[in-house]
Structures are given as C-alpha cells and as structure tokens.
C-alpha positions as CSV (number, residue, x, y, z in Angstrom):
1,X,18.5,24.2,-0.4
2,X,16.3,24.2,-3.4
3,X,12.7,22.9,-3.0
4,X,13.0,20.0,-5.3
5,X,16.6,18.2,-3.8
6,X,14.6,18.9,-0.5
7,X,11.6,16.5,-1.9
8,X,14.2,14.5,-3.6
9,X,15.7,14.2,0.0
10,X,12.2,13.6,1.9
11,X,10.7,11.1,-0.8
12,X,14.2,9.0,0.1
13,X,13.5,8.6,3.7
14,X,9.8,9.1,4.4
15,X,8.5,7.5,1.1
16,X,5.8,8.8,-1.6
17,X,2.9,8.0,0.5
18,X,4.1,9.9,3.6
19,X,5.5,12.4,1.5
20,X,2.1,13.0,-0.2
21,X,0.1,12.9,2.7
22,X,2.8,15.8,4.7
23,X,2.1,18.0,1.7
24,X,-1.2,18.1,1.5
25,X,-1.3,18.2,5.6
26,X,0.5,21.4,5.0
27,X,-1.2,22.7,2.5
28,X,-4.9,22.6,4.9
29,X,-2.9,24.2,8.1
30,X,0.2,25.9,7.0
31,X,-0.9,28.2,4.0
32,X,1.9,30.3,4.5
33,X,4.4,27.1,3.6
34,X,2.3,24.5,1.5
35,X,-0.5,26.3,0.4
36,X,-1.7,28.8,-1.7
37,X,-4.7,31.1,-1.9
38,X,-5.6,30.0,-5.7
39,X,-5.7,26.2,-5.9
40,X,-6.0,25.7,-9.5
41,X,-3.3,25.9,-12.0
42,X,-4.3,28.6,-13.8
43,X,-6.6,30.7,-11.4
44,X,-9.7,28.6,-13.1
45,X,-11.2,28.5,-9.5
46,X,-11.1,31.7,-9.0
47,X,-13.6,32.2,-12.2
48,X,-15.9,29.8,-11.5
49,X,-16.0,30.7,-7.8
50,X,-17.3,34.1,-9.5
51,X,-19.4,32.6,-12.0
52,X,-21.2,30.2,-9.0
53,X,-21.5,33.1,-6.4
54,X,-25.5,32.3,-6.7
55,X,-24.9,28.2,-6.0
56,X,-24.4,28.3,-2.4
57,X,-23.8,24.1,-2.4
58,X,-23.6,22.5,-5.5
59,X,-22.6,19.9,-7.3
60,X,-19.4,18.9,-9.6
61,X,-17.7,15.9,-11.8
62,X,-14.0,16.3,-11.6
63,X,-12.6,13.6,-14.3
64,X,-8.7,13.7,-13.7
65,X,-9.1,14.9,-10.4
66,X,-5.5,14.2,-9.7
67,X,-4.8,15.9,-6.0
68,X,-7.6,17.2,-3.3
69,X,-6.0,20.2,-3.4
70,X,-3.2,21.4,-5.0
71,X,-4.1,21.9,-8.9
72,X,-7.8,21.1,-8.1
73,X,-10.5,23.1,-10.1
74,X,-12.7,22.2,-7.6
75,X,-11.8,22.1,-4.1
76,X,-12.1,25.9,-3.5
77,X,-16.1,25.1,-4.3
78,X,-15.7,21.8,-1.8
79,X,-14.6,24.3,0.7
80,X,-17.8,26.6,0.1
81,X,-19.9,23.5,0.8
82,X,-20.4,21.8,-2.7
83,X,-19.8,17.9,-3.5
84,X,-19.6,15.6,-6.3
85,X,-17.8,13.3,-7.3
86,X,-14.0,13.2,-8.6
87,X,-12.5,10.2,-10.3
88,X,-8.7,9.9,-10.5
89,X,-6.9,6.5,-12.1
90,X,-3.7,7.3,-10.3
91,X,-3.9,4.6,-7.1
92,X,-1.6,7.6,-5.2
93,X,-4.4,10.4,-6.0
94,X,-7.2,8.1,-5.1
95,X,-5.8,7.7,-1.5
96,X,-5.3,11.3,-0.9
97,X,-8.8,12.1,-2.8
98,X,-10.7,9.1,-0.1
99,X,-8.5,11.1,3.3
100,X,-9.2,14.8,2.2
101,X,-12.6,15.2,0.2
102,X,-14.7,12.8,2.9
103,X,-18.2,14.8,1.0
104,X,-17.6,13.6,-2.5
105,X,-17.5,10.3,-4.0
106,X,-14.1,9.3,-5.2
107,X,-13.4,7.0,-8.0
108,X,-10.4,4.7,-9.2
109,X,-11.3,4.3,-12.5
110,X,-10.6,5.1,-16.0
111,X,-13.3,7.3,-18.0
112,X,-12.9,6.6,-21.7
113,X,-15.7,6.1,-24.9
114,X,-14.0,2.5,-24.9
115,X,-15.2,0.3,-22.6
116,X,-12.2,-1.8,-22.6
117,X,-8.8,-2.5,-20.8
118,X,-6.6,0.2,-21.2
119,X,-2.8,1.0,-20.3
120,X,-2.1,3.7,-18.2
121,X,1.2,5.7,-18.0
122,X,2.1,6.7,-14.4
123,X,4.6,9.2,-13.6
124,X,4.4,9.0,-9.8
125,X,3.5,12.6,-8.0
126,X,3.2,14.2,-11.3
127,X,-0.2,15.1,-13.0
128,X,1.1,14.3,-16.2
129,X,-0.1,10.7,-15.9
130,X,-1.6,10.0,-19.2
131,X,-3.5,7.5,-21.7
132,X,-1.3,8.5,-24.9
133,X,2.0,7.3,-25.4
134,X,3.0,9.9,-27.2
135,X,2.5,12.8,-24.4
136,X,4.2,10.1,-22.2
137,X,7.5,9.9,-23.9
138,X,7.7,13.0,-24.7
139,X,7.2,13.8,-20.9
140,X,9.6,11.3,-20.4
141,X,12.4,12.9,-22.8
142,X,11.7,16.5,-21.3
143,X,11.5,15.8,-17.3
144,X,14.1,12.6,-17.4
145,X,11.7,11.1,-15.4
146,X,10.4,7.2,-16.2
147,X,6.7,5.5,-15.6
148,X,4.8,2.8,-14.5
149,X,1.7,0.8,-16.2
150,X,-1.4,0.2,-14.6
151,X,-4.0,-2.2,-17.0
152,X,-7.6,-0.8,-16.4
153,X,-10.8,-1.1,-17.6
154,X,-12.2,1.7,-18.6
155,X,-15.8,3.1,-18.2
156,X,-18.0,5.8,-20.1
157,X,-18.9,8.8,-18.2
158,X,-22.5,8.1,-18.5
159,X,-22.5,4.8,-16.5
160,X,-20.2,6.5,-14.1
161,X,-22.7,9.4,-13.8
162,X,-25.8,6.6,-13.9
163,X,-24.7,4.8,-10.8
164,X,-24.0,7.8,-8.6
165,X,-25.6,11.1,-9.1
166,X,-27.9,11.5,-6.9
167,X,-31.8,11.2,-8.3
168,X,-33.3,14.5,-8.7
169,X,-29.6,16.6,-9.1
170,X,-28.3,18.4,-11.7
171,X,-24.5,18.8,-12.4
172,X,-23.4,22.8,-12.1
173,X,-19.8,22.2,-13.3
174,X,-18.0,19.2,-15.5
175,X,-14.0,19.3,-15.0
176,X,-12.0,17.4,-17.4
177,X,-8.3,17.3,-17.6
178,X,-7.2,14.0,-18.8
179,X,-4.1,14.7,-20.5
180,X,-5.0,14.3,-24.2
181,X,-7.8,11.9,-23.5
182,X,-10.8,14.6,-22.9
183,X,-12.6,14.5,-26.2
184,X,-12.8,10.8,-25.6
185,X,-14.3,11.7,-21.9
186,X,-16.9,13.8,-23.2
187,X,-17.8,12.0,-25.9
188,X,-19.1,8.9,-23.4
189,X,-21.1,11.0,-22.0
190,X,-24.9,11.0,-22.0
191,X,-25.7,14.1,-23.5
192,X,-29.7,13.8,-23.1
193,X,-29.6,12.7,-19.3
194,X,-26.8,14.4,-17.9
195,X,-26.5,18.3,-19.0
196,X,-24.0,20.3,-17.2
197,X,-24.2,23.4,-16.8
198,X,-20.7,25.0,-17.5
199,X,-18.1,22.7,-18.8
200,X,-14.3,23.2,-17.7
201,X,-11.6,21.2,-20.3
202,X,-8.1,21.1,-21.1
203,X,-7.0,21.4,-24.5
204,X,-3.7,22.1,-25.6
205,X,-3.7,24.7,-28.6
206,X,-1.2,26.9,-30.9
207,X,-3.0,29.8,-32.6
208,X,-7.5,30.4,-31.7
209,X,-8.1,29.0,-35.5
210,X,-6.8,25.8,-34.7
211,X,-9.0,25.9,-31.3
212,X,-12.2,26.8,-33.5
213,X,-11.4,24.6,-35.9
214,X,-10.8,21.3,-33.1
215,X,-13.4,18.4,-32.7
216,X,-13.4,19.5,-29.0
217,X,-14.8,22.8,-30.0
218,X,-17.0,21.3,-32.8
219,X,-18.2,18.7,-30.5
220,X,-19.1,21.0,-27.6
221,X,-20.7,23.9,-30.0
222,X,-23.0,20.8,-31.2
223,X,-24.0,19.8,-27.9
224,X,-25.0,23.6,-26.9
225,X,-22.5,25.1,-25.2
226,X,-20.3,28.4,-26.0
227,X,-16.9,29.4,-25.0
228,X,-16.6,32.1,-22.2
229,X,-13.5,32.0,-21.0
230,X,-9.8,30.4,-21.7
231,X,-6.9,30.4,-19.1
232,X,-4.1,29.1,-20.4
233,X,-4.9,25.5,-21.7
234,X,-8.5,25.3,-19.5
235,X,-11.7,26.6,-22.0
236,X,-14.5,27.7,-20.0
237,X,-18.2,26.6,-21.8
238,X,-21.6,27.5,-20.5
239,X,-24.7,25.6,-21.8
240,X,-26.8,28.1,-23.8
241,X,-29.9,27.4,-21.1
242,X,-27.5,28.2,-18.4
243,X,-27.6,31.7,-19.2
244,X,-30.0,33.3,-17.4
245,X,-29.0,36.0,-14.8
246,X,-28.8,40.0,-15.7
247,X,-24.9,39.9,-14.4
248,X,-24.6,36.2,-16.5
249,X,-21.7,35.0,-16.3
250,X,-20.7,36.0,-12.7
251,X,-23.6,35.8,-11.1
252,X,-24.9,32.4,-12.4
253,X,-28.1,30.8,-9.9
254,X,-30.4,28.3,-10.6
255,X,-33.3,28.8,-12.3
C-alpha cells in the first residue's frame, strides 16, 4: 500500500484534524517512520543552523509558517532553544503551530502591504495555500485537488512585529514563503525599526538574470542585504552589517 491511498484511507475515518495531529506526533517520537533528520524542504535549515552556530537562542519571524515541523525553516533552531514568532493563515496550521511550538508566538493572520480583507485559497494539508488565483488554479489543474475561501484581513508585517517583539530584541532570521505573495510581505515591513539579520524567501525563478533582474532582488539589494546562498526556490540574504565574523557566513554571532 502506497503512502498516499494509506492517508487517503486514514483522512476517511480519523479526519484531517486527527490525522494532522498523528503525523506530526510521529514525526517528534518516531523519526524512523514520520520524521526526518532535515526538516526543511530544501535542506535550508541545515544552512542556517551553520550560519547561527554562534546564536545559542535566538530569535525568528516565520511568515507562512505552515506546519511546526515538517517543511519548517525554523524548527530545527526551536529545537536548539530559539523562539519567535510564526504566523500561519491556514486555521489547520495555526492549531498544530499553538500544540507543538508552546515558546513562540503563533499568529492567524494574513501579512500583506494592504491592510484590507483578503481572499484566501485553502488546499487543506497542502502548503500550497495561496493569495493569488492564478498559482491556485493552476495548483488546482495539476494536483486535481479543489479549495476553500477563508475572507481575512490582512496586516503589515510592521504592526505585526510592533505588537510582539519583545523590547530590546533583535530579529536574527526573517522566513517568508507565502506562495507568490512575499514581495508584498516584505514590502510592509518597517525597514528602519525592524532589521533582520539574514533574510530567508521564496521566489520562484527560470534562468539567475531573471532573479537579478526581479523587484524581490532589487527591493532587497536597496534595503542592504546580499544574496549568499539559493536552494532550490529559498534565496538566502545577509544584511551587509551582519557580516562580521572571520569564518562569516558560518560562524555568524552577535556583535
């Protein structure tokens, strides 16, 4: 039996909440079934882990958190003794972020530069839960599967990081993966009060001209930061301040 008729099968008779709360049961206490040594989909916690290795407990925004654990780009840090704060508009991803991440502060919100109500396109367990229509049928045409709307109001990322930052900390590592909707993210940010230090974001590219030549890049060059690393569809940017250890950028500390 194939894993998927087997989740077909237990999503029938135990439901999607049950089903989401067995998997990510087994992926904390049986590795060997559920889990999986790199958490991230693209190894992109395995990076930062090495560019962090001088922040014993610090602290990260994870915008699109989408699951505690599987996919995460930042629960191998939670397990090393960081928090933050992850926000998530997917009511199933909230849940699971409130039972497994008790350190951080979880969010059910939109992050948007619009301040408005906003539809959101839900594809159930799947991360591909999205803003743009377009990625959503198009998800829709290649998987078979349908969604639901949620209505939201959106809020910038600057009010977000206003109300709960704590005073006096500084954000080591922004994580945004919001499914085409990531310039928008960045762009509500408040770039003179909140600085991270090394930006994670997804953006989907075909050749590295187009990359150079995208408003993301543009945006984030303007803003101070250079691009270190890419895995797969994840760019890695450090703020130009932030470099300032011999063995930069593995051995990253605070200065």
């Amino acid at each position: 039996m194939n894993r998927s008729l087997l989740l077909r099968i237990l999503l029938t008779f135990v439901g999607e909440d049950r089903l989401r709360r067995l998997l990510t049961w087994m992926e904390i206490h049986l590795p060997g079934l559920g889990g999986k040594r790199v958490y991230a989909e693209f190894g992109e916690d395995i990076i930062l882990d090495h560019m962090f290795q001088g922040i014993r407990a610090g602290f990260y925004v994870d915008v699109g958190a989408h699951h505690p654990i599987r996919e995460s780009n930042t629960y191998r840090l939670y397990r090393r003794g960081w928090h933050g704060i992850n926000i998530d508009a997917s009511p199933g991803s909230f849940s699971l972020l409130q039972r497994f991440r008790p350190r951080d502060i979880n969010l059910h919100t939109l992050v948007s530069n619009q301040e408005t109500m906003l539809t959101f396109y839900c594809f159930g367990l799947s991360s591909m839960n999205t803003l743009d229509l377009a990625r959503a049928e198009a998800f829709k045409k290649a998987s078979g599967h349908s969604w639901s709307t949620l209505h939201l109001h959106s809020r910038s990322l600057a009010d977000i990081l206003a109300a709960h930052v704590p005073a006096g900390t500084g954000i080591d590592l922004l994580s945004v993966d919001v499914e085409g909707h990531d310039l928008s993210v960045l762009q509500s940010n408040d770039w003179e009060r909140f600085v991270p230090r090394v930006i994670l974001v997804e953006m989907h590219f075909s050749t590295l001209e187009s990359l150079f030549r995208s408003p993301l890049f543009e945006f984030l060059r303007e803003k101070g930061y250079d691009l270190v690393n890419i895995l797969g569809p994840s760019l890695v940017f450090v703020a130009n301040k932030a470099k300032n250890h011999p063995h930069w950028p593995f051995m990253m500390q605070r200065g």
